[in-house]
C-alpha positions as CSV (number, residue, x, y, z in Angstrom):
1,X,5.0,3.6,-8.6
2,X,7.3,2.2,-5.8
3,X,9.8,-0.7,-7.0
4,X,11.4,-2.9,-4.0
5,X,14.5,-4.5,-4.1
6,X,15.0,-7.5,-1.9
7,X,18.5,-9.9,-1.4
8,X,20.9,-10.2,-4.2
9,X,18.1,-8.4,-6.5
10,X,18.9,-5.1,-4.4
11,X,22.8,-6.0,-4.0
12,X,22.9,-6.3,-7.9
13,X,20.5,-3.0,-8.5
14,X,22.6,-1.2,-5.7
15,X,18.8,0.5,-4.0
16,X,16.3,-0.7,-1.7
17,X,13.9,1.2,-3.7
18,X,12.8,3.3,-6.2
19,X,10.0,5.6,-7.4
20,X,9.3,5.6,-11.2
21,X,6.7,6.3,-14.0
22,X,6.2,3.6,-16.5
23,X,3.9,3.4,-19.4
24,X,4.1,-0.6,-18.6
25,X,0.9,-2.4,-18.6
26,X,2.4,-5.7,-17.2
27,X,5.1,-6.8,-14.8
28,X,6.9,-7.8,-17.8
29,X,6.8,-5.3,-19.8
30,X,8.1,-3.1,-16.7
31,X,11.1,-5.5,-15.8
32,X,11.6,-5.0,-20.1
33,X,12.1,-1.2,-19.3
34,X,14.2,-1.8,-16.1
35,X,16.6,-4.0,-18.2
36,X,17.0,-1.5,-20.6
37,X,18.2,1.4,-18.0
38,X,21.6,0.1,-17.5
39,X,23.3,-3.0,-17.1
40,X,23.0,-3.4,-13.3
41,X,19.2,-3.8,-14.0
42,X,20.2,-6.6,-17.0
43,X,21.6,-8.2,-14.6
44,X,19.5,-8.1,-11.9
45,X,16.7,-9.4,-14.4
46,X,18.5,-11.8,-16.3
47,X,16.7,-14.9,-15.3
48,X,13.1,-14.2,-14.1
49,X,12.7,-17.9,-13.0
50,X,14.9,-16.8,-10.0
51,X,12.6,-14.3,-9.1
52,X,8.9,-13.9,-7.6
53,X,7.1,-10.8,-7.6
54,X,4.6,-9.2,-5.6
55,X,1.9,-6.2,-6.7
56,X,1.0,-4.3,-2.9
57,X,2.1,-7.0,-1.2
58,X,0.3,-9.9,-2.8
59,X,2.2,-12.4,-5.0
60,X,1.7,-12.3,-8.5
61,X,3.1,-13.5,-12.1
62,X,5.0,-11.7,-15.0
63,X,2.0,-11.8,-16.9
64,X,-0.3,-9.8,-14.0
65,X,-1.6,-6.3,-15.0
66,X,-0.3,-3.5,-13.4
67,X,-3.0,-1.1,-13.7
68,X,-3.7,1.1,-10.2
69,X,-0.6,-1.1,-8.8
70,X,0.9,1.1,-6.4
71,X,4.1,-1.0,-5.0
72,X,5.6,-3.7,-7.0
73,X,8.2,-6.0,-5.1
74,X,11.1,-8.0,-6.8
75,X,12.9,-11.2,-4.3
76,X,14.2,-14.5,-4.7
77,X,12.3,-17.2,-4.0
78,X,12.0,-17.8,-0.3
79,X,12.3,-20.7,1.8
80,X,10.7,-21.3,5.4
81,X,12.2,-22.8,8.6
């Protein structure tokens, strides 16, 4: 599976992106496995209610399967203008 990093999430994580195998069966279970890596990841994952996440490009919740998810996406919430 392909993780993105986007704005301070990839600034604090140091990569743009990253392949990984997970046994994970949810988002959170998967950011639960990233925060146990090292604490760059702790960090970057410290507060999920500054972060949105999408599953191939379609945003989705913490809760959301990730069964045959090939690209999940971490960001910031985003504003338009």
């Amino acid at each position: 599976m392909d993780l993105l990093y986007f704005a301070w999430v990839r600034e604090r994580i140091g990569l743009p992106r990253e392949r990984i195998d997970t046994q994970a069966a949810t988002v959170a279970e998967l950011v639960d496995e990233l925060r146990a890596r090292e604490d760059r990841y702790a960090a970057a994952f410290a507060d999920l209610s500054a972060l949105r996440v999408a599953l191939d490009q379609d945003l989705a919740d913490f809760d959301a399967p990730l069964s045959g998810v090939r690209e999940v996406a971490f960001f910031p919430p985003m504003t338009g203008g």
